[in-house]
mmCIF file as gemmi writes it, N, C-alpha and C atoms, coordinates in Angstrom:
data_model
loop_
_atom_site.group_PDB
_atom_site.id
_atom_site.type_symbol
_atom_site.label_atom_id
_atom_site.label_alt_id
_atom_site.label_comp_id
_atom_site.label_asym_id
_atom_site.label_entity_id
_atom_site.label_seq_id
_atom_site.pdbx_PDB_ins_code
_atom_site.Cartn_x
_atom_site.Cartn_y
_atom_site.Cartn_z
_atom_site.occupancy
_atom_site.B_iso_or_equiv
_atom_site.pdbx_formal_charge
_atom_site.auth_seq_id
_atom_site.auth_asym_id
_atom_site.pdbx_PDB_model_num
ATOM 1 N N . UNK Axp A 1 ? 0.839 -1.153 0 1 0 ? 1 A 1
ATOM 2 C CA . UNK Axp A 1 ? 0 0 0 1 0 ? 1 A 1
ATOM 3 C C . UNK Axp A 1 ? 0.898 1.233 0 1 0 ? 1 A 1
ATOM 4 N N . UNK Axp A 2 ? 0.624 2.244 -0.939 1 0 ? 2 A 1
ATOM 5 C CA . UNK Axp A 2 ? 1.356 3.459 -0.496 1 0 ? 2 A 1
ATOM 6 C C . UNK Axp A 2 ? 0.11 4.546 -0.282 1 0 ? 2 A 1
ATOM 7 N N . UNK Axp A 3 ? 0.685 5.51 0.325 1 0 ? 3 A 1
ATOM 8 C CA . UNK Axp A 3 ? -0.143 6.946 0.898 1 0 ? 3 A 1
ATOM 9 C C . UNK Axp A 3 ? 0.705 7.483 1.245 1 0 ? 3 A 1
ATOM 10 N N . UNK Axp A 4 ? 0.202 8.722 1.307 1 0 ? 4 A 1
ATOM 11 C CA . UNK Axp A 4 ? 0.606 10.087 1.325 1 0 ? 4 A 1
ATOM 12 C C . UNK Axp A 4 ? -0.098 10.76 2.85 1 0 ? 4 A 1
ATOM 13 N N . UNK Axp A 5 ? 0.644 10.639 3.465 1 0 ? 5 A 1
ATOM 14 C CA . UNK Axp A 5 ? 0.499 10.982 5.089 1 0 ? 5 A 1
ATOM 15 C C . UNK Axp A 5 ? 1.359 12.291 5.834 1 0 ? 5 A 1
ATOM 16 N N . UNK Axp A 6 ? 0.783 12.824 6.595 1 0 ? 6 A 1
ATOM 17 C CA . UNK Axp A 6 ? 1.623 13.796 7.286 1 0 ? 6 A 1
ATOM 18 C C . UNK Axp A 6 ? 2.535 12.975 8.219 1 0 ? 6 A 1
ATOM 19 N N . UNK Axp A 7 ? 3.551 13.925 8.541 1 0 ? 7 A 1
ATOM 20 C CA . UNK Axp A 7 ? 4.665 13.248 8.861 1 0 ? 7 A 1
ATOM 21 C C . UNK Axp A 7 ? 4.161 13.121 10.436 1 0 ? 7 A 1
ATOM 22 N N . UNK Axp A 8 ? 3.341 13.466 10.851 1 0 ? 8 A 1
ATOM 23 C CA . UNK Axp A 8 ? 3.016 13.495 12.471 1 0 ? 8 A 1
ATOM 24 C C . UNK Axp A 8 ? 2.393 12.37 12.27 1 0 ? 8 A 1
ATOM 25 N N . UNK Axp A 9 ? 1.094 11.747 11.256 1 0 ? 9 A 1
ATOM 26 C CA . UNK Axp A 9 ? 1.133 10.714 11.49 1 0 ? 9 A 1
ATOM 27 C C . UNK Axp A 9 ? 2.01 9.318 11.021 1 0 ? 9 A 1
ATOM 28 N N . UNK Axp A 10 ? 3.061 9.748 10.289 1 0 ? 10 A 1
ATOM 29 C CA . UNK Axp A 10 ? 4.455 8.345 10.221 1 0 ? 10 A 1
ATOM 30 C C . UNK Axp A 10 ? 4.98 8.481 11.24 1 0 ? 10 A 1
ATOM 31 N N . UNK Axp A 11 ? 4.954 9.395 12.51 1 0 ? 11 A 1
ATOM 32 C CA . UNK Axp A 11 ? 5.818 9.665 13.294 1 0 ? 11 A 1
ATOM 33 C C . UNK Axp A 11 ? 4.866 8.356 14.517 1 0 ? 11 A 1
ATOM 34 N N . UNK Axp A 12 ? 3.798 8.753 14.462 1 0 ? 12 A 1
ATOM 35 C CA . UNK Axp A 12 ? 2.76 8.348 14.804 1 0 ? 12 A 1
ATOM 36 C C . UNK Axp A 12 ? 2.684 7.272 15.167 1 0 ? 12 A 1
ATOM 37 N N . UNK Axp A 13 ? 2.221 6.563 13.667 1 0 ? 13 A 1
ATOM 38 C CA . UNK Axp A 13 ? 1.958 5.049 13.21 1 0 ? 13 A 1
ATOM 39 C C . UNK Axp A 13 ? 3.076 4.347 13.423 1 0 ? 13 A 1
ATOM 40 N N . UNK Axp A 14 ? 4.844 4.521 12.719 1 0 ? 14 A 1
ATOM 41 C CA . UNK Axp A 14 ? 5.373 3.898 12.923 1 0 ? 14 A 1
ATOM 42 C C . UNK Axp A 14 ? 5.808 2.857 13.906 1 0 ? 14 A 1
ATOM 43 N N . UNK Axp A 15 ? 5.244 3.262 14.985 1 0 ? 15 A 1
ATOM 44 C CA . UNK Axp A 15 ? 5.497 2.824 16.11 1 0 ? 15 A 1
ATOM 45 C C . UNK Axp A 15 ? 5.186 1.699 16.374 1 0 ? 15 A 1
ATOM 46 N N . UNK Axp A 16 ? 3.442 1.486 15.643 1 0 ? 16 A 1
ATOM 47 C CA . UNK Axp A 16 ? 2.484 0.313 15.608 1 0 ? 16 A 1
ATOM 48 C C . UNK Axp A 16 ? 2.792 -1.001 14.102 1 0 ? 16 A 1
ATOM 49 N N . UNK Axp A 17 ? 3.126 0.036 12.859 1 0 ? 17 A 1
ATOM 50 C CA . UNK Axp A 17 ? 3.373 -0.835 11.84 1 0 ? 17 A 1
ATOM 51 C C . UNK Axp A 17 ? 4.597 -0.64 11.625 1 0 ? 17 A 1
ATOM 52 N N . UNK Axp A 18 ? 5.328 -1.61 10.314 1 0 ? 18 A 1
ATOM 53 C CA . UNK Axp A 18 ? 6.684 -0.778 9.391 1 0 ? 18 A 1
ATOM 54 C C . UNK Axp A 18 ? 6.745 -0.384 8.284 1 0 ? 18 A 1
ATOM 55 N N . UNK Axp A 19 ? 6.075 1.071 8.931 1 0 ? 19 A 1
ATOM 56 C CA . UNK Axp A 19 ? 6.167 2 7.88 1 0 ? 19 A 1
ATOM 57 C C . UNK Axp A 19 ? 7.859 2.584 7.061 1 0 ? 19 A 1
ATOM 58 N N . UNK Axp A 20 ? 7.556 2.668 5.952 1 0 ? 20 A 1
ATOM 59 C CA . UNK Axp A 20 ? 8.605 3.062 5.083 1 0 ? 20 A 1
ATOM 60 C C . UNK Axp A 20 ? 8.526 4.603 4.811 1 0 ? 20 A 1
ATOM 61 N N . UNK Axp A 21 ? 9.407 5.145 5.027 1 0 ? 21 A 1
ATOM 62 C CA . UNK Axp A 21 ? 9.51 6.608 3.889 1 0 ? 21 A 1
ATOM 63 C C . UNK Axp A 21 ? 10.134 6.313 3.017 1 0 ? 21 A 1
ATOM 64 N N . UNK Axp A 22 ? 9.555 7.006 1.886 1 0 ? 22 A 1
ATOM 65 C CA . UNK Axp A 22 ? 9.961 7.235 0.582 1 0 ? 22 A 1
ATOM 66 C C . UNK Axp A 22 ? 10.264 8.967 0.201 1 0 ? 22 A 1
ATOM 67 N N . UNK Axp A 23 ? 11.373 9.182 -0.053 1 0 ? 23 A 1
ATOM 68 C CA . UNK Axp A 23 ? 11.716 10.572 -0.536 1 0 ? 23 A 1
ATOM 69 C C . UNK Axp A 23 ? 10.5 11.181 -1.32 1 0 ? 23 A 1
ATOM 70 N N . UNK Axp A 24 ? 10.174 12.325 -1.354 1 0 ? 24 A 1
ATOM 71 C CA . UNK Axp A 24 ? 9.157 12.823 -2.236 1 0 ? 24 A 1
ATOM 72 C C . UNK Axp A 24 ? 9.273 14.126 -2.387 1 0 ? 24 A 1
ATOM 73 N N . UNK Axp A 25 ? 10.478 14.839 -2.79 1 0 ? 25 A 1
ATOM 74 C CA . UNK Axp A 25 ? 10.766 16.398 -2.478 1 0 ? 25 A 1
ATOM 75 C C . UNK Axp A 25 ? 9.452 17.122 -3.216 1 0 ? 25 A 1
ATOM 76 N N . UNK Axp A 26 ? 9.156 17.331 -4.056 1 0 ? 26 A 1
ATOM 77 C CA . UNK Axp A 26 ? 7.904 18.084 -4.16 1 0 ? 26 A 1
ATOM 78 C C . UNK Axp A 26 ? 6.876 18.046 -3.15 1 0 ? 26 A 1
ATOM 79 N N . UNK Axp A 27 ? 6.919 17.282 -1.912 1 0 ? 27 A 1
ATOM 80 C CA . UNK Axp A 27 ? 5.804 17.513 -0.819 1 0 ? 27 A 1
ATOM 81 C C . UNK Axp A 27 ? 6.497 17.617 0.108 1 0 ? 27 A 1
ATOM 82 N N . UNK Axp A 28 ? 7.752 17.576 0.338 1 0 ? 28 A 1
ATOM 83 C CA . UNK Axp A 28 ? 8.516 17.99 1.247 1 0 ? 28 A 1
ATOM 84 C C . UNK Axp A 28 ? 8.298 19.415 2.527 1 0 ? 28 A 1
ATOM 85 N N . UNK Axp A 29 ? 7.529 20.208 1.556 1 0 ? 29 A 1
ATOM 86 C CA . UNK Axp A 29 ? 7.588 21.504 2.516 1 0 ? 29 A 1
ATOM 87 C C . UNK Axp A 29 ? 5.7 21.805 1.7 1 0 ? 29 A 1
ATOM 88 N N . UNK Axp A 30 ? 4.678 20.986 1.476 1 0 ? 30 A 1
ATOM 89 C CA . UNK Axp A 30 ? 3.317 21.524 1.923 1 0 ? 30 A 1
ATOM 90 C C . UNK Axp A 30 ? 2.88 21.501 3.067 1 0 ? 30 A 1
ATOM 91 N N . UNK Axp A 31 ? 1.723 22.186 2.869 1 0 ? 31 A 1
ATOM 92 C CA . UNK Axp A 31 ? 1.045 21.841 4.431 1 0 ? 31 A 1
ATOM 93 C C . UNK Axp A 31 ? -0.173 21.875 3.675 1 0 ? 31 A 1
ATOM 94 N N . UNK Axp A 32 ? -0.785 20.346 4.3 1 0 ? 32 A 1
ATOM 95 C CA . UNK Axp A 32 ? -1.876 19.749 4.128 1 0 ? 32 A 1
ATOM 96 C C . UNK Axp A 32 ? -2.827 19.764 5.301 1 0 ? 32 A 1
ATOM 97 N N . UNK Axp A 33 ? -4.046 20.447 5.257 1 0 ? 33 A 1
ATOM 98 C CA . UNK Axp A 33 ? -5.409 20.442 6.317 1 0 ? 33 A 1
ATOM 99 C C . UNK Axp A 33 ? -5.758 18.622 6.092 1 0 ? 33 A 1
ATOM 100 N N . UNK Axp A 34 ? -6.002 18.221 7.119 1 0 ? 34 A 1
ATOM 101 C CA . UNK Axp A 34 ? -6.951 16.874 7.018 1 0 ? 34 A 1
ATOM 102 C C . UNK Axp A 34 ? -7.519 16.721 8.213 1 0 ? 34 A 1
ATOM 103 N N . UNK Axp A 35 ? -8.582 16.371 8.166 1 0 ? 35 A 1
ATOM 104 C CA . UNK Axp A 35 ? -10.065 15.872 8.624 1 0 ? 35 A 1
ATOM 105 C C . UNK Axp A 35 ? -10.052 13.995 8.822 1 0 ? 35 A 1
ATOM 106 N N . UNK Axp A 36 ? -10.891 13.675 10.117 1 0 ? 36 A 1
ATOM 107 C CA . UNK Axp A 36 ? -10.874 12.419 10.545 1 0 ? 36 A 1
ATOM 108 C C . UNK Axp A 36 ? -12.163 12.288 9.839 1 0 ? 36 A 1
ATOM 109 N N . UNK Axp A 37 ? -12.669 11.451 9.269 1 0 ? 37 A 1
ATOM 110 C CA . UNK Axp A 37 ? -14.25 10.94 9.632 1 0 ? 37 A 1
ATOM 111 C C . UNK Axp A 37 ? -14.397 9.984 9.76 1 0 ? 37 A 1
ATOM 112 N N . UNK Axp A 38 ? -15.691 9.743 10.849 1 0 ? 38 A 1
ATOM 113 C CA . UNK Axp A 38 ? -16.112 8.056 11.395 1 0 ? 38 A 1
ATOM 114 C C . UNK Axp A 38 ? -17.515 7.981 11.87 1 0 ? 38 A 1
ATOM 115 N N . UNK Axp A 39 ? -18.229 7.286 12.373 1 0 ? 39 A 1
ATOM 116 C CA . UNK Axp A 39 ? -19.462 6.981 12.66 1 0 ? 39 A 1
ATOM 117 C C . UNK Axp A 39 ? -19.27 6.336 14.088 1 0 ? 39 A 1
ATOM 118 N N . UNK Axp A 40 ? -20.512 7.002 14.393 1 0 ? 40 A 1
ATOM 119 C CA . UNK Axp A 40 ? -20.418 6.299 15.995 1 0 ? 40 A 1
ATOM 120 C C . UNK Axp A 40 ? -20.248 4.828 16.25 1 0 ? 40 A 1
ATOM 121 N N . UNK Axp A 41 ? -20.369 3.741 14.894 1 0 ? 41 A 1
ATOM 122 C CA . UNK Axp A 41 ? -20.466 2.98 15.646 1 0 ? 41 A 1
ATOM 123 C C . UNK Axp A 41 ? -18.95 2.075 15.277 1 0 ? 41 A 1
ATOM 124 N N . UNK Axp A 42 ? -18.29 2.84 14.986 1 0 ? 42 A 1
ATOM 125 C CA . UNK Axp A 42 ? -16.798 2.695 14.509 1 0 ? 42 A 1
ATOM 126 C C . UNK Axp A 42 ? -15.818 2.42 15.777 1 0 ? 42 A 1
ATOM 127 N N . UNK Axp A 43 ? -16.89 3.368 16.973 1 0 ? 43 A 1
ATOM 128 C CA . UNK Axp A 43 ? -15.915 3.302 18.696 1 0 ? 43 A 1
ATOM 129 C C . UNK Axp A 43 ? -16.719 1.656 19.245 1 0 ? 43 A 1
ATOM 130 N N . UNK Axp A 44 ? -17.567 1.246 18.196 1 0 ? 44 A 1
ATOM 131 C CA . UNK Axp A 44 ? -17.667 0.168 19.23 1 0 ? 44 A 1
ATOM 132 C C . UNK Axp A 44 ? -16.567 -1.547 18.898 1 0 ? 44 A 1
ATOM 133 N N . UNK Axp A 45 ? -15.625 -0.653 17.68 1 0 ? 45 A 1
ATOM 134 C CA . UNK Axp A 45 ? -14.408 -2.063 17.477 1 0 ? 45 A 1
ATOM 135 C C . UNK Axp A 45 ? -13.345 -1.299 18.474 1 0 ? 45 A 1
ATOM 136 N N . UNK Axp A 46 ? -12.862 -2.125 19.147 1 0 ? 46 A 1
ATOM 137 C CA . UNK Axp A 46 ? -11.571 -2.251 20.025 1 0 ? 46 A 1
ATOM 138 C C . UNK Axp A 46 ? -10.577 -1.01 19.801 1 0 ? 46 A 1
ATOM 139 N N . UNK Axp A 47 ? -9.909 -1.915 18.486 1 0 ? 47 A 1
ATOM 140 C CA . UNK Axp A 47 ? -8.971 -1.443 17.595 1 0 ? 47 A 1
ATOM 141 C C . UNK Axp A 47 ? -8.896 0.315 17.266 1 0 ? 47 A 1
ATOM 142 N N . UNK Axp A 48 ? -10.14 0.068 16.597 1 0 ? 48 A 1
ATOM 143 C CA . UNK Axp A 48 ? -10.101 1.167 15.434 1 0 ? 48 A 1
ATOM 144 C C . UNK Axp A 48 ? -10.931 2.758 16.827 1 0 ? 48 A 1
ATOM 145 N N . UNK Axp A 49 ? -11.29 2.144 17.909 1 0 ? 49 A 1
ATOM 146 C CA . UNK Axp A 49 ? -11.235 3.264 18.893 1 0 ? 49 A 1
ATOM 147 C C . UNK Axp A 49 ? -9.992 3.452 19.553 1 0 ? 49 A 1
ATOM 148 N N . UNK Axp A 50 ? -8.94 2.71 19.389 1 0 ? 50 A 1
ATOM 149 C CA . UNK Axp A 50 ? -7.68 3.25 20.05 1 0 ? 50 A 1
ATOM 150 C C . UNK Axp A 50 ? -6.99 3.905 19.02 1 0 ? 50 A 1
ATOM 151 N N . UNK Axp A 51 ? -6.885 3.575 17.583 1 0 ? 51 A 1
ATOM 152 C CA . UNK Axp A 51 ? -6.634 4.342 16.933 1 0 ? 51 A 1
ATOM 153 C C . UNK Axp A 51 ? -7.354 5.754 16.549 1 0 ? 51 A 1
ATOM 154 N N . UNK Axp A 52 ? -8.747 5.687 16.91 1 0 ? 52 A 1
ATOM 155 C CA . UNK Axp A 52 ? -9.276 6.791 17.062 1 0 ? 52 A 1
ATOM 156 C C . UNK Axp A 52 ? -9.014 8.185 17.96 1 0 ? 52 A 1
ATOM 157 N N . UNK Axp A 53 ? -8.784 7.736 19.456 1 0 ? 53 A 1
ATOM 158 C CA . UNK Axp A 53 ? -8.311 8.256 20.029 1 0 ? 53 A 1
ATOM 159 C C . UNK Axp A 53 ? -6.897 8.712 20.585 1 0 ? 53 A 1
ATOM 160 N N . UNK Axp A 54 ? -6.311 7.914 19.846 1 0 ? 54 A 1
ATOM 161 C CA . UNK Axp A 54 ? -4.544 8.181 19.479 1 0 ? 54 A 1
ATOM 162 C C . UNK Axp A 54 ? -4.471 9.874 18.181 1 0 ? 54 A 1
ATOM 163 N N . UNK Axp A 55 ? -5.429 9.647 17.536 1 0 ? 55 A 1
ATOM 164 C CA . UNK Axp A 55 ? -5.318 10.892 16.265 1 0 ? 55 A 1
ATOM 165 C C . UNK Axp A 55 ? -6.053 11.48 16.99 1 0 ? 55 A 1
ATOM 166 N N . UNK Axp A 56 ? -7.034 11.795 17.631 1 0 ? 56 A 1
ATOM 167 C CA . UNK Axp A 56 ? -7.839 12.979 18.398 1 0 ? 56 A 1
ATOM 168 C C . UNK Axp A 56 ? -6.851 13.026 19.352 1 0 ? 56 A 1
ATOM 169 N N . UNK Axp A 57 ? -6.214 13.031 19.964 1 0 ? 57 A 1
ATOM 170 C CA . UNK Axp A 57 ? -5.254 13.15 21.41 1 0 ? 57 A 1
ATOM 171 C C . UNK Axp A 57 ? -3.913 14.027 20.707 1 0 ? 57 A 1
ATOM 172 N N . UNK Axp A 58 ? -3.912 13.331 19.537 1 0 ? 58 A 1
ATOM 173 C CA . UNK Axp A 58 ? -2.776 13.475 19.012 1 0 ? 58 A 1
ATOM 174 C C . UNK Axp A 58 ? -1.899 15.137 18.381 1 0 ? 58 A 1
ATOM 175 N N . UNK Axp A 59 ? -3.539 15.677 17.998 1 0 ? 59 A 1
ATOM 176 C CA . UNK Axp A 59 ? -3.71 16.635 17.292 1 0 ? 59 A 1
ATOM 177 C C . UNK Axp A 59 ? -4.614 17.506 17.432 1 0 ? 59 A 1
């Protein structure tokens, strides 16, 4: 899989997966707005509410 992520969240994630960087100087210096979205009933898996609340805490 590749994506295009802010570096707060590779800084982030890495921790949990092994994530790779890949050089990409043309995005090197944007700044990208991003938005979470989810549904309430998204907090009722384990998982995907700790990752939920890891990016809301986070930021």
């Amino acid at each position: 899989m590749l994506a295009i992520i802010p570096s707060r969240f590779y800084n982030l994630f890495s921790r949990c997966w092994p994530l790779e960087k890949l050089p990409f100087p043309s995005l090197n210096e944007e700044q990208i707005d991003f938005s979470i979205h989810y549904n309430k009933f998204s907090l009722r898996d384990p998982i995907l509410h700790g990752v939920i609340d890891v990016i809301r805490n986070a930021f």
